[in-house]
N, C-alpha and C positions, 0 to 999 in steps of 0.2 A: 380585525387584527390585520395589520399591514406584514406584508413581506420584508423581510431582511434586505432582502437585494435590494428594496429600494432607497438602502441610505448606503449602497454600496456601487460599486463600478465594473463594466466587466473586464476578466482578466484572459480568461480564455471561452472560445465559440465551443459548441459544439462538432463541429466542423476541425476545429482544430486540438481538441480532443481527441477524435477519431484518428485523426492520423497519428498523434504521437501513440495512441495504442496501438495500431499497427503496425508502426516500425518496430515498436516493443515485441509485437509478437511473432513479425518476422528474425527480430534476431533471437527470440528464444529458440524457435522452427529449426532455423541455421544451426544454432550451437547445441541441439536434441535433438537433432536427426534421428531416426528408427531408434528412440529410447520410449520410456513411459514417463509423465513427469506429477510431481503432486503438488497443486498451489493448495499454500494455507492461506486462508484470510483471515486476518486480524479484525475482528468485530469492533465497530461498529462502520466506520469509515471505509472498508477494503471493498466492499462488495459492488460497488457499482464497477472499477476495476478489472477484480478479478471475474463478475461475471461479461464484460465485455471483453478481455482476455482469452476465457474458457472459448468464447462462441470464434475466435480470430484464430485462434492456435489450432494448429491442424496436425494435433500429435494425440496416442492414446494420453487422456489425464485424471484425473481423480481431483478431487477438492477436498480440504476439510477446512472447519473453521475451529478457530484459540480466540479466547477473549481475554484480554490481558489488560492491567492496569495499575496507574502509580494510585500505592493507599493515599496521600498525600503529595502535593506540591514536593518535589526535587528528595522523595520518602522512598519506603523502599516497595516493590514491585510485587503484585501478587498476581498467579493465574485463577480467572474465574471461570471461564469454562476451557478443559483443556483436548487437545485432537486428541481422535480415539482412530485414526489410519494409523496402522502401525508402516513407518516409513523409512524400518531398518533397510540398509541399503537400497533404498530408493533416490530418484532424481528427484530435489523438493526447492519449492520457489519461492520465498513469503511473498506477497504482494502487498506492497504499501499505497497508499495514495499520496501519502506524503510523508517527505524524512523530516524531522523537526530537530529538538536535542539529542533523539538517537537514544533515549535511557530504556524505553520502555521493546525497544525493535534489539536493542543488544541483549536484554534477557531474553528473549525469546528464541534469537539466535542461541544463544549459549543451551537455554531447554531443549531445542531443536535437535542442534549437534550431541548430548548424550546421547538421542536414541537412533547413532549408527545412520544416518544417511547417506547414501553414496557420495551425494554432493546435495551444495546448501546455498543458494544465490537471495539475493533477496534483488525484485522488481519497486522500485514505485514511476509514480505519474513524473510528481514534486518532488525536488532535493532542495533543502534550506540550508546549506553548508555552515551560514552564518550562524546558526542558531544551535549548533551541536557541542553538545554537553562531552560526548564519549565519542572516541576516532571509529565511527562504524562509516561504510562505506555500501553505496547500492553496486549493484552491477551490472545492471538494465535501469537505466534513467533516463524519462521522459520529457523535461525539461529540469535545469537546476533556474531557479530564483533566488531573488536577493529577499529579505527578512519581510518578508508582509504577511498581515492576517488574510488567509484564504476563505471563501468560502461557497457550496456546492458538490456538484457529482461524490459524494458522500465524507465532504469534510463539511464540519458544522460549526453555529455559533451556539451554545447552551442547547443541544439538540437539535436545534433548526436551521434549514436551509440545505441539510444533505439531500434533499429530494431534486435541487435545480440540478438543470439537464447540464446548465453552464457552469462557469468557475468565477466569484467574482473577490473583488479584494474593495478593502473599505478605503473611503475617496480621503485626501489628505488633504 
C-alpha cells in the first residue's frame, strides 16, 4: 500500500511547523502570564498540535479531549465523547489544527461557554477563511490559507496520513 503523500505536494516543512507553533505559544505565554490555562482537543485531528503546544507553553495547564461530529454532510452536530475537566471559570483554549466551515468548532464553542469559563479563545495551526460556513473567528493563528485539501501533522484523507510529521496539499 502506497502513501498518500505521494500523489500529493509538500505544503509545509517540519521545520516550518515548529516555528508557527512557537510563535503560537509565545503569544498564549504573553497573553497568560501567572494564569492556569486548559487546552481542549478536539479528537481526532488536534493532537499532534496541542501535544506540541502543551510541551512549548511554559504555563501551569491541564488538557482534556471532546470528540465531536457532523451526523451528516452540512447535518446537525452531535457530542461523542465529551470533557469531564470541569472548567467553570477557568482560562480554556480549543485547539484546532485547522479552521474549515467553522460548523462543527462553533458548537463546541457555544457547549464550551455554558459551562462558565473565565475566558474561551480558540488556537489552530490553519485558517480556511474561504471555506467558512458560520462567522467563527480563531484568535491565535498560525497561518491563514487559501481553499486547499490539507494533508498530515493530524489532518487526514479518510483516516490516513495524520501520522506525517509534514503538511502536504494535493498537486493541481
Amino acid at each position: 500500500m502506497g502513501q498518500i503523500k505521494d500523489d500529493m505536494m509538500p505544503f509545509l516543512t517540519r521545520k516550518e511547523i515548529d516555528a508557527l507553533v512557537t510563535r503560537l505559544a509565545r503569544q498564549i505565554e504573553a497573553d497568560y502570564e501567572g494564569r492556569d490555562i486548559v487546552f481542549i482537543c478536539p479528537l481526532r485531528g488536534s493532537i499532534h498540535l496541542t501535544a506540541d503546544l502543551m510541551r512549548k507553553v511554559d504555563l501551569p495547564q491541564q488538557v482534556d479531549f471532546v470528540d465531536v461530529k457532523a451526523v451528516e454532510k452540512g447535518g446537525a452536530i452531535k457530542i461523542v465523547k465529551d470533557i469531564s475537566v470541569n472548567i467553570a471559570g477557568k482560562h480554556v483554549l480549543i485547539v484546532e489544527e485547522v479552521i474549515d466551515t467553522g460548523r462543527t468548532l462553533s458548537f463546541l464553542r457555544n457547549r464550551l461557554f455554558a459551562s462558565a469559563p473565565a475566558s474561551l479563545k480558540i488556537v489552530t495551526l490553519l485558517d480556511k477563511p474561504a471555506r467558512r460556513e458560520l462567522p467563527i473567528k480563531a484568535d491565535y493563528i498560525g497561518k491563514t490559507i487559501d481553499d486547499r485539501y490539507v494533508v498530515g501533522y493530524g489532518m487526514d484523507s479518510e483516516e490516513l496520513g495524520r501520522n506525517y510529521p509534514e503538511i502536504y496539499n494535493l498537486k493541481n
